[in-house]
C-alpha positions in Angstrom: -22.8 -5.3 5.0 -22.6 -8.7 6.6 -20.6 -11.6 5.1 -22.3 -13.9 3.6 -21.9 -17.4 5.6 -20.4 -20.5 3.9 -22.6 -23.1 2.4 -21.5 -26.7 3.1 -20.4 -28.7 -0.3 -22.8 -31.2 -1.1 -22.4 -34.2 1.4 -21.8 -37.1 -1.1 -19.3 -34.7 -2.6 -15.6 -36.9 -1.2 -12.3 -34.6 -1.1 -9.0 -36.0 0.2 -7.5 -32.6 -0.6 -8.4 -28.9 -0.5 -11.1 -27.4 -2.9 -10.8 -23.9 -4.3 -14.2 -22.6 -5.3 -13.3 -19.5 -7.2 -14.7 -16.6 -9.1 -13.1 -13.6 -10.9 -14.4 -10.3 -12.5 -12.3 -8.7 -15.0 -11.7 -5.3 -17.3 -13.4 -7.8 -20.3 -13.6 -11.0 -22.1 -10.3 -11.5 -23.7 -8.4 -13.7 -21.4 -5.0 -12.1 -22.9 -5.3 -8.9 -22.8 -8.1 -7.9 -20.0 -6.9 -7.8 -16.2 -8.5 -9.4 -13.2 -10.4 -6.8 -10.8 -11.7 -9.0 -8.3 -10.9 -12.2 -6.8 -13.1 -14.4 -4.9 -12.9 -17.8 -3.4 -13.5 -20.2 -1.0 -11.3 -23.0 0.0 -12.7 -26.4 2.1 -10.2 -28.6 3.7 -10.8 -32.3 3.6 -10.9 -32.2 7.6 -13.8 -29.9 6.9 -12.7 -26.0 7.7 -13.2 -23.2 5.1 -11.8 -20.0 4.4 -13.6 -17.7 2.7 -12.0 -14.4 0.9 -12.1 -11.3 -1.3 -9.6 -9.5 -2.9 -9.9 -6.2 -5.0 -7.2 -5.9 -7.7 -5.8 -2.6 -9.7 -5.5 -4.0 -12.9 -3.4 -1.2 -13.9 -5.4 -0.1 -17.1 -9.3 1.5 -17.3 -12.1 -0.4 -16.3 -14.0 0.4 -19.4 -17.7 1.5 -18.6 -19.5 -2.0 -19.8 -17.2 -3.9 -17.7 -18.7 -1.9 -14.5 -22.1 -1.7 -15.8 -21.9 -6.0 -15.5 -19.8 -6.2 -12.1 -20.3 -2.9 -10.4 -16.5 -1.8 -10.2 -15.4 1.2 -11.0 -11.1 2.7 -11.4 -12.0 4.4 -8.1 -13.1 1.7 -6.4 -9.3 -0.2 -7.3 -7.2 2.8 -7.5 -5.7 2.2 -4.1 -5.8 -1.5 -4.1 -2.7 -4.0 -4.8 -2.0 -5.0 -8.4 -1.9 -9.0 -9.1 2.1 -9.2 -9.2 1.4 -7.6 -5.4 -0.8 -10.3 -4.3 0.4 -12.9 -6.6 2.1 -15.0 -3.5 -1.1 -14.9 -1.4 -3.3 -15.7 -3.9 -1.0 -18.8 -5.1 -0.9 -20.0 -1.6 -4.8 -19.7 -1.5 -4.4 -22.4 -4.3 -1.6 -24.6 -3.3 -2.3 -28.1 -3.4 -5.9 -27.7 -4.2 -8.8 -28.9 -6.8 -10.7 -26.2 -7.8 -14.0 -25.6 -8.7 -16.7 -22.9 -10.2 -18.9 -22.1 -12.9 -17.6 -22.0 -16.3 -14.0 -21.6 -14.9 -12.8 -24.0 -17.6 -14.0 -21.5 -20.6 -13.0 -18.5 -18.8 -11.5 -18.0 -15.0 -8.9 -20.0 -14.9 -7.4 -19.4 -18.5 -7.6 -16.0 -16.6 -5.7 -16.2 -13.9 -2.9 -18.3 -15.8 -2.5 -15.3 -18.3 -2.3 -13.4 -15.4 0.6 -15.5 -13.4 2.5 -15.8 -16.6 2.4 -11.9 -16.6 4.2 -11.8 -13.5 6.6 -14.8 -14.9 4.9 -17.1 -12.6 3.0 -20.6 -13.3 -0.4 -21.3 -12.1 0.2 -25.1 -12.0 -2.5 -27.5 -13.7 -0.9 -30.6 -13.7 -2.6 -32.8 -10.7 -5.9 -30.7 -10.3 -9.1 -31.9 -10.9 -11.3 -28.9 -12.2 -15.4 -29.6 -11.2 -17.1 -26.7 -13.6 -21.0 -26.5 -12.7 -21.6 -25.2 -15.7 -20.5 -28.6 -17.4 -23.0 -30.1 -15.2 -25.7 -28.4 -16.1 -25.1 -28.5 -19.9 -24.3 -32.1 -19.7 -27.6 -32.6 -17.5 -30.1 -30.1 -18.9 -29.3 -30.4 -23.1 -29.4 -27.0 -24.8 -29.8 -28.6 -28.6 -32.9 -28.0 -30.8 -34.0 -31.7 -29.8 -34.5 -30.2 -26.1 -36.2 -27.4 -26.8 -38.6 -29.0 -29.2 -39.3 -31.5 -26.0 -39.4 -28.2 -23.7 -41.5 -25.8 -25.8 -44.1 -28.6 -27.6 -43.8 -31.7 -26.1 -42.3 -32.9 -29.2 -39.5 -35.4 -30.0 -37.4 -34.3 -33.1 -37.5 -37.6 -35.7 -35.3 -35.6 -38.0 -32.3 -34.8 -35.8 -29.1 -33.2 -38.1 -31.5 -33.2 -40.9 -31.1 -29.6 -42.8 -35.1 -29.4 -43.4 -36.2 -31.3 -39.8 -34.0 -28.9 -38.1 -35.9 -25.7 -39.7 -39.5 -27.5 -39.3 -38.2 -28.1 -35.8 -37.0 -24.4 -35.0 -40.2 -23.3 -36.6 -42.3 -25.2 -34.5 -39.8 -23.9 -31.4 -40.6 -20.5 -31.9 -44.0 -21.2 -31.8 -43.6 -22.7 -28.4 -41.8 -19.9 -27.1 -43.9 -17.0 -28.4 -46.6 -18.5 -26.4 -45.0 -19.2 -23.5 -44.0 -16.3 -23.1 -45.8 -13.6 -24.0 -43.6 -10.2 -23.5 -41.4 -11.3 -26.3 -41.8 -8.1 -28.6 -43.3 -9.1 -32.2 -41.4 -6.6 -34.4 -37.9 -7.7 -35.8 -36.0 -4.7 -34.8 -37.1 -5.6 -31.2 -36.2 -9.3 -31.3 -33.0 -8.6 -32.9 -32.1 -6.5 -30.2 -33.7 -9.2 -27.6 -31.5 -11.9 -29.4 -28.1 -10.3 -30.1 -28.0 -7.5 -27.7 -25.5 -4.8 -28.3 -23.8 -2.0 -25.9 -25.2 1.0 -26.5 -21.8 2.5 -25.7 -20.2 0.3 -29.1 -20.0 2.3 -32.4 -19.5 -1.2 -34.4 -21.4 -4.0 -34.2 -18.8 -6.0 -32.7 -18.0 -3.3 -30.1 -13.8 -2.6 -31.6 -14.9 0.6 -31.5 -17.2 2.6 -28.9 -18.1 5.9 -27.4 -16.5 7.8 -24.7 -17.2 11.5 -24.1 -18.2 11.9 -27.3 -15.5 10.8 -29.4 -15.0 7.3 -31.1 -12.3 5.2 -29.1 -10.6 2.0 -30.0 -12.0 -0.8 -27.7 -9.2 -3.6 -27.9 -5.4 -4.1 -27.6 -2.7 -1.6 -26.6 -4.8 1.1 -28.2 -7.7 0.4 -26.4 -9.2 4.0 -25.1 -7.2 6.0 -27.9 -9.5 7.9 -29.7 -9.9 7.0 -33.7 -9.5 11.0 -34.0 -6.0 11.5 -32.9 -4.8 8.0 -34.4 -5.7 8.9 -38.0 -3.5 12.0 -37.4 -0.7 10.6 -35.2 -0.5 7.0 -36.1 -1.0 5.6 -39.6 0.8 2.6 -39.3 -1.6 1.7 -37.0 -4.6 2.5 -39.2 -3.1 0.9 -41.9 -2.7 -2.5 -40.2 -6.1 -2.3 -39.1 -7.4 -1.7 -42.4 -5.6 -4.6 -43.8 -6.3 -6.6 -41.0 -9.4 -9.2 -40.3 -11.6 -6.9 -38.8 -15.6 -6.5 -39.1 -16.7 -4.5 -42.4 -18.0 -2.1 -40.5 -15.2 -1.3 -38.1 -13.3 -1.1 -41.6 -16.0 1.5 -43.2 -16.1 3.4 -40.2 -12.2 3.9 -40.3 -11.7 4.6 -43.6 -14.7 7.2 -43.6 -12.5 9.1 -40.6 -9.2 8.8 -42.7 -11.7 10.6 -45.3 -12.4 13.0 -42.4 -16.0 11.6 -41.8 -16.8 10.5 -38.3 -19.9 9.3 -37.0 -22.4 11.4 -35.0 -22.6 10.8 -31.3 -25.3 9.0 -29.6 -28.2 11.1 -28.2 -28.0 11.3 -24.3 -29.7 8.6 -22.4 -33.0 10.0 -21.0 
């Protein structure tokens, strides 16, 4: 496969010092306890060079299966590559002295990668660099509130902004919009409550603390994250009992205490 050549930044865009456009893929979402399993980035110099590179990282836990399914990486493809306290000095020098940029990196990437320095007792250094997220520019440039899509989907403008009943006349009148705009919406609610809030099939909960792996219920979070629900009812109580006192979903709660009552659930059927 050929690499991809670098695009020029935008030619009113001014740097006096080096910009770091970055990307990451990780084992999840939580920015404390998931690992990094791919870096990307590419770094312009104000005398107009760029480097482009890749890196793939062992993050030294299991790339759970709805990680992969998103970025394509499986344990086998990092099983013989360098952890992050390995490469931690090349990548920092891939960053020295730079602005950075990427999309969404303030919500997500770059609290990433400090959590991930500060595991290795290092500092990914803030102070100075000016962070330009794409992602704020489209938001800020494209509005997402009701307002906009009333404009968007009816040609509408919304009198009764922040009003409680304007705002549900409003949606109303949005959904109309959409449903004929686009027409392979599905019209049954089991349908569009899968279209709207879509879930893993792999999760046993709703909010995916627990999930399915060969057949048995595993924990999907933390330091116990792959342990099945089986053996920690026998082997660790202390741990069930903190979860059950602890401000978890209902249903991760019902579903616990029905397997401390010796009821588990019933694995999925196998995807056709």
């Amino acid at each position: 496969m050929s690499t991809p050549s670098i695009p020029p930044l935008p030619s009113r865009l001014k740097c006096e010092r080096p910009l770091v456009v970055f990307d990451l893929e990780a084992t999840g979402l939580n920015k404390r306890l998931d690992r990094i399993v791919s870096l990307a980035l590419v770094r312009y110099e104000p005398i107009g060079t760029a480097e482009q590179v890749h890196y793939l990282i062992n993050p030294s836990i299991p790339i759970p299966e709805e990680a992969t399914a998103i970025h394509g990486i499986t344990d086998e493809d990092v099983k013989d590559a360098p952890s992050f306290a390995d490469m931690a000095d090349i990548i920092e020098r891939h960053f020295a002295g730079a602005d950075l940029a990427g999309y969404n990196i303030l919500g997500y990437d770059i609290q990433m990668l400090t959590e991930e320095f500060a595991r290795v007792n290092r500092t990914f250094e803030l102070e100075g660099r000016r962070i330009l997220d794409a992602q704020r520019i489209f938001f800020r440039n494209e509005p997402r509130d009701l307002s906009a899509a009333l404009q968007y989907y009816c040609g509408q403008t919304h009198e009764n902004s922040h009003d409680a009943l304007g705002d549900v006349l409003a949606t109303i009148r949005v959904l109309g919009g959409q449903f004929e705009r686009y027409p392979e919406l599905p019209n049954q609610m089991d349908a569009l409550n899968d279209y709207c809030d879509p879930r893993d099939p792999s999760w046993v909960d709703r909010a995916g603390r627990l999930k399915w792996a060969k057949g048995e219920v595993v924990f999907n979070f933390g330091k116990f994250q792959g342990q099945s629900l089986r053996e920690a009812v026998i082997h660790d109580p202390n741990f069930i009992t903190w979860l059950l006192r602890s401000d978890f979903p209902p249903d991760t709660k019902q579903i616990v205490r029905d397997a401390v009552a010796g009821s588990f659930p019933s694995p999925p059927p196998p995807a056709l």
